[in-house]
MIBA-280222 format. One record per residue (C-alpha): residue in one letter; x, y, z. Coordinates in pm, whole numbers, plus 50000, padded with zeros to 5 digits. Layout:
<nodes>
NODE; r; xx; yy; zz
NODE; A; X; Y; Z
...
</nodes>
This chain:
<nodes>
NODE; r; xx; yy; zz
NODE; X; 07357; 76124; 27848
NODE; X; 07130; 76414; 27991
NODE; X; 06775; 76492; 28100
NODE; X; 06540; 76767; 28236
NODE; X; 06316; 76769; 28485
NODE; X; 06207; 77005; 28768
NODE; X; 06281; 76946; 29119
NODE; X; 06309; 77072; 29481
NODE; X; 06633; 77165; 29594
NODE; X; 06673; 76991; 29940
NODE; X; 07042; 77084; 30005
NODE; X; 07389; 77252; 29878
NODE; X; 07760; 77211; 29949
NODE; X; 08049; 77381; 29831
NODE; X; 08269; 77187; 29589
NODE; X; 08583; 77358; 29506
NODE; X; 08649; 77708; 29463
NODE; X; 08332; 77786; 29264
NODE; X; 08132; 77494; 29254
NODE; X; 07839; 77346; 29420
NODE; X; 07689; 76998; 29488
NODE; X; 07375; 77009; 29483
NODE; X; 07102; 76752; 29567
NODE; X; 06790; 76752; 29441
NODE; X; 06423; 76577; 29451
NODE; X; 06262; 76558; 29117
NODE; X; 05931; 76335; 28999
NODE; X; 06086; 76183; 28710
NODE; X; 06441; 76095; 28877
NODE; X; 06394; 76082; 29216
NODE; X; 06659; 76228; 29462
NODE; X; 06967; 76328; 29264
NODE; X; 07268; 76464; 29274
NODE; X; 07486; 76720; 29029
NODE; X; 07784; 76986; 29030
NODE; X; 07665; 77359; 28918
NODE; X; 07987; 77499; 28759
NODE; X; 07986; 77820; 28909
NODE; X; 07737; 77763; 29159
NODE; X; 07901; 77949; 29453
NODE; X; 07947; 78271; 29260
NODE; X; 07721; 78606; 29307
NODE; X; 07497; 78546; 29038
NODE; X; 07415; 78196; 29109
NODE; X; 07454; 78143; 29455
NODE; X; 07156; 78401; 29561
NODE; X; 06909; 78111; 29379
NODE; X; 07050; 77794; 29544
NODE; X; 06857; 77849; 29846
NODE; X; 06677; 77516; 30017
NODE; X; 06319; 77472; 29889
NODE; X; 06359; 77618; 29560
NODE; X; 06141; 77494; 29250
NODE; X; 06435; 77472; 28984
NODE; X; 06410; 77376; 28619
NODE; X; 06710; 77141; 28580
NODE; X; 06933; 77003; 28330
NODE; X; 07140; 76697; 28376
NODE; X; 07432; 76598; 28186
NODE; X; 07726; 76333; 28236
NODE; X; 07887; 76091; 28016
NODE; X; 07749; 75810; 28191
NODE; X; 07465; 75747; 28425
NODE; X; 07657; 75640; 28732
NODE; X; 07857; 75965; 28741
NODE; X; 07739; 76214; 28953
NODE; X; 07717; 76503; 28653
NODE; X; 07678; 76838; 28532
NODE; X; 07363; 77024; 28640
NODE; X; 07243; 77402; 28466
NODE; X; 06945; 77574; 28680
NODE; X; 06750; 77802; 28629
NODE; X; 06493; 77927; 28916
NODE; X; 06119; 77857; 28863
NODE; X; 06027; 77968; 29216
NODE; X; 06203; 78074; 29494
NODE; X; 06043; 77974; 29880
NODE; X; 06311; 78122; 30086
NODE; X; 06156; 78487; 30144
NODE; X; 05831; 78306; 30254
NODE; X; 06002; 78102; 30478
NODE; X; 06234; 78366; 30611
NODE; X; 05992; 78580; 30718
NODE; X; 05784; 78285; 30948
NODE; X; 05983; 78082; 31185
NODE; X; 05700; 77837; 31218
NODE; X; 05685; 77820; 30842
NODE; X; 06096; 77798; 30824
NODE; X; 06086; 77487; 31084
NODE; X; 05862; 77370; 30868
NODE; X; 05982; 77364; 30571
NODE; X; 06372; 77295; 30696
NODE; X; 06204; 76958; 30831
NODE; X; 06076; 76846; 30520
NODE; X; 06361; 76913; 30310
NODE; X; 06561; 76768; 30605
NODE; X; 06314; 76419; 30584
NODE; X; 06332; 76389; 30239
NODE; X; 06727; 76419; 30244
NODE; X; 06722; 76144; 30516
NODE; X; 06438; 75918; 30373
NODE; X; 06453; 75869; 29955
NODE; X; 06697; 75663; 29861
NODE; X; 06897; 75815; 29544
NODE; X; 06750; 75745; 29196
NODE; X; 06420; 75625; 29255
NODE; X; 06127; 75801; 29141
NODE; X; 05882; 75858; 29410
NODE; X; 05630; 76079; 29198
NODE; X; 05345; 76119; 29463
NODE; X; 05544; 76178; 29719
NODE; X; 05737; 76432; 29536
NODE; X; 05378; 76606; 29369
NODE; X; 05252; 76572; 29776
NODE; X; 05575; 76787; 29887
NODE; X; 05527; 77017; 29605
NODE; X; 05208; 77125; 29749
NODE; X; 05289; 77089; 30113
NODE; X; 05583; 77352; 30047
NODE; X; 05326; 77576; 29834
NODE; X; 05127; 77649; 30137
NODE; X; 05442; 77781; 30308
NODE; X; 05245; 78152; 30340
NODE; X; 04944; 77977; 30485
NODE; X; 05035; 77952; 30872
NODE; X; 04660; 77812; 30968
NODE; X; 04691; 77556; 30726
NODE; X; 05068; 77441; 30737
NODE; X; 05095; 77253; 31033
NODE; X; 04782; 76983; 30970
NODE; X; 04877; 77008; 30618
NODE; X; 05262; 76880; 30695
NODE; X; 05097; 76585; 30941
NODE; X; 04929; 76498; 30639
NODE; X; 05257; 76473; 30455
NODE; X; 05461; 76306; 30716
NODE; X; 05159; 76003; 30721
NODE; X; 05221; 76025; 30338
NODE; X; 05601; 75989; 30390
NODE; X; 05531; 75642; 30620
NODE; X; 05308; 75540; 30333
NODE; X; 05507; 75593; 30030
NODE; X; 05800; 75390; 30178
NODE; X; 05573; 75123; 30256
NODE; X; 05494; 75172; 30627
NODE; X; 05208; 75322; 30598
NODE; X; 04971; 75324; 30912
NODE; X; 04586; 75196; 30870
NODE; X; 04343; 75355; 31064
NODE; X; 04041; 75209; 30874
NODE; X; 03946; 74987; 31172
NODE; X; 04036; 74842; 31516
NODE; X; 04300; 74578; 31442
NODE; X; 04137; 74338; 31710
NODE; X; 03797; 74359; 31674
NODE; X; 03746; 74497; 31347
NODE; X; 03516; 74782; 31452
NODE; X; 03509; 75085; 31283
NODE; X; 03415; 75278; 31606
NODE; X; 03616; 75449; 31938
NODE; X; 03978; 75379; 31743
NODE; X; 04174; 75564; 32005
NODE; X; 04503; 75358; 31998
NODE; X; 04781; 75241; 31724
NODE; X; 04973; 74914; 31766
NODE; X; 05324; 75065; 31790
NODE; X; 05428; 74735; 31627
NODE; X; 05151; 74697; 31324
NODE; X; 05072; 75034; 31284
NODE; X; 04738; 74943; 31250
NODE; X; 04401; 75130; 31457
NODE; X; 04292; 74970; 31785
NODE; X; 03978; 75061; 31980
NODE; X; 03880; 75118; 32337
NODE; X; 03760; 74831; 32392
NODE; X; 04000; 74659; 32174
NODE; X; 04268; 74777; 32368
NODE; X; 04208; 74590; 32694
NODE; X; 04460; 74501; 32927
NODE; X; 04691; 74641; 32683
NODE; X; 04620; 75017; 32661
NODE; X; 04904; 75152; 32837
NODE; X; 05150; 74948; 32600
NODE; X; 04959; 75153; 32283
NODE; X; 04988; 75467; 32103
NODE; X; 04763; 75799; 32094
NODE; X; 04538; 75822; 31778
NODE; X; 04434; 76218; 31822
NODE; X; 04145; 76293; 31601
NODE; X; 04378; 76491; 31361
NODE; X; 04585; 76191; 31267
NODE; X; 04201; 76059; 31187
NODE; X; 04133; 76313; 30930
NODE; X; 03882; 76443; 31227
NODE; X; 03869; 76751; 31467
NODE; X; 03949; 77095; 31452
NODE; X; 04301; 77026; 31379
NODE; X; 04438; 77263; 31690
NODE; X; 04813; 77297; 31761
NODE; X; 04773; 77017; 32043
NODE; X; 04593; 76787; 31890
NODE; X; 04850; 76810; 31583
NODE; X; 05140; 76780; 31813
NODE; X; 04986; 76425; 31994
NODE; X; 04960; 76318; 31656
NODE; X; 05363; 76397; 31544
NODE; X; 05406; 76240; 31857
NODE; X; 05296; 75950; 31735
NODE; X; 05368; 75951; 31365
NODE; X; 05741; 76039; 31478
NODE; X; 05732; 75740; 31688
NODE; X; 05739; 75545; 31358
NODE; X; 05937; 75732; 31152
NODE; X; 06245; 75669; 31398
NODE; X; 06088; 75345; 31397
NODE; X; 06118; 75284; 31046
NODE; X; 06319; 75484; 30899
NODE; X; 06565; 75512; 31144
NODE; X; 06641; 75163; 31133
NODE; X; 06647; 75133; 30722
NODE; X; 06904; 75418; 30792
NODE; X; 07115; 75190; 30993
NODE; X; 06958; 75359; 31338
NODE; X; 07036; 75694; 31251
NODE; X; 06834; 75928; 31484
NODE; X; 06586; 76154; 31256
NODE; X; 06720; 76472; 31156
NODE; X; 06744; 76754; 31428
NODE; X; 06504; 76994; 31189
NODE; X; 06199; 76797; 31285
NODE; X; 06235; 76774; 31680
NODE; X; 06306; 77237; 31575
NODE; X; 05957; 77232; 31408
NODE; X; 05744; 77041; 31695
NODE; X; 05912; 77289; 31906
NODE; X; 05822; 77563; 31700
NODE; X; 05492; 77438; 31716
NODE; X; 05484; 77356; 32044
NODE; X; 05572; 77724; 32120
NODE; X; 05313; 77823; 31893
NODE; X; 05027; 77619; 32089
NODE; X; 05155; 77746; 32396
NODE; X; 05120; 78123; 32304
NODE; X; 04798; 78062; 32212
NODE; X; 04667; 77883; 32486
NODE; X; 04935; 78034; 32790
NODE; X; 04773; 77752; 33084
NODE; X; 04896; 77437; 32833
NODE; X; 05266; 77453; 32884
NODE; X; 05336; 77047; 32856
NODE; X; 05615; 76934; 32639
NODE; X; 05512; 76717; 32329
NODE; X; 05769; 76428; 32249
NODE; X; 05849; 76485; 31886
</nodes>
């Protein structure tokens, strides 16, 4: 059996002397894995860099074999990336989350159409970091733990939501809060969809949204600790921030 399909190329591993696994994020197939025959040598090996858009054929003589890829590049991210290390953090982490999150063989077509155009924006510094908290509350919400912010979880008011329930994910208010503030988690305005979307306000809200994807998806993973590319890219960030504003030098919690 075989298809095509495009798809991002999250990661690569050597498989004998001249081959390469490769694994893959496509909207019609999901995350999926296949052997390029030849993948290691100097012609092919230059476009199996992480992030690339490739055009993909699948082959195998059934469907629960792991098959027989052919690529051919649509769009290569890797000189974009290279040449910011905010914009490399970034994109590292998402390939990184995507790797640790989708289960194999299971179409996720938002999602996939969402990191598409997250990783698009890679040569758009000002807009990649609010743009990537967008996709990481995406992420939560795709795999069905998606946070709701539409009103306070207590008293149902639409105004001063300030908190999240670490345990519902749901928006709490001032007010709402109570006794029970302390116990709660930060909902910066740029997690709202409101603000300015600074560095620090962005990095308050990965706080927070990282809380649950260890949370979450950590657990699903058998309590695997997220990968180590995300905590790189709130440091990057956090760096970033700091350079801009030199008297706000407190660490974030990724």
């Amino acid at each position: 059996m075989d298809w095509r399909d495009t798809g991002i190329l999250l990661s690569s591993r050597r498989h004998g002397e001249s081959s390469m696994i490769l694994d893959v994020f496509t909207p019609q197939r999901g995350r999926h894995a296949g052997v390029v025959r030849g993948g290691a040598s100097r012609k092919i090996a230059p476009i199996l860099q992480p992030g690339a858009q490739l055009d993909l054929v699948w082959q195998a003589r059934l469907e629960n074999h792991i098959g027989r890829f052919t690529v051919e590049l649509q769009r290569s991210r890797a000189a974009i990336a290279m040449g910011d290390r905010l914009a490399l953090a970034g994109m590292n982490a998402v390939l990184a989350l995507l790797a640790f999150s989708l289960p194999e063989r299971e179409p996720h077509q938002a999602l996939y159409h969402q990191s598409q155009t997250l990783l698009d924006l890679l040569d758009q510094p000002d807009l990649w970091p609010l743009a990537y908290l967008r996709w990481e509350t995406a992420l939560l919400d795709d795999l069905g733990y998606g946070l709701d912010l539409s009103c306070c979880a207590v008293t149902g008011s639409t105004d001063d939501l300030i908190y999240i329930s670490p345990k519902t994910g749901r928006a709490v208010s001032a007010k709402g809060a109570g006794d029970w503030a302390d116990k709660l988690l930060p909902l910066p305005d740029a997690l709202k969809g409101t603000g300015d979307g600074a560095d620090q306000d962005i990095l308050k809200s990965l706080g927070t949204t990282g809380y649950f994807l260890e949370q979450k998806l950590g657990i699903q993973q058998n309590d695997k600790p997220l990968p180590p590319a995300r905590d790189r890219f709130v440091a990057a960030l956090a760096r970033r921030s700091s350079a801009h504003d030199p008297g706000n030098s407190s660490p974030v919690q990724g």
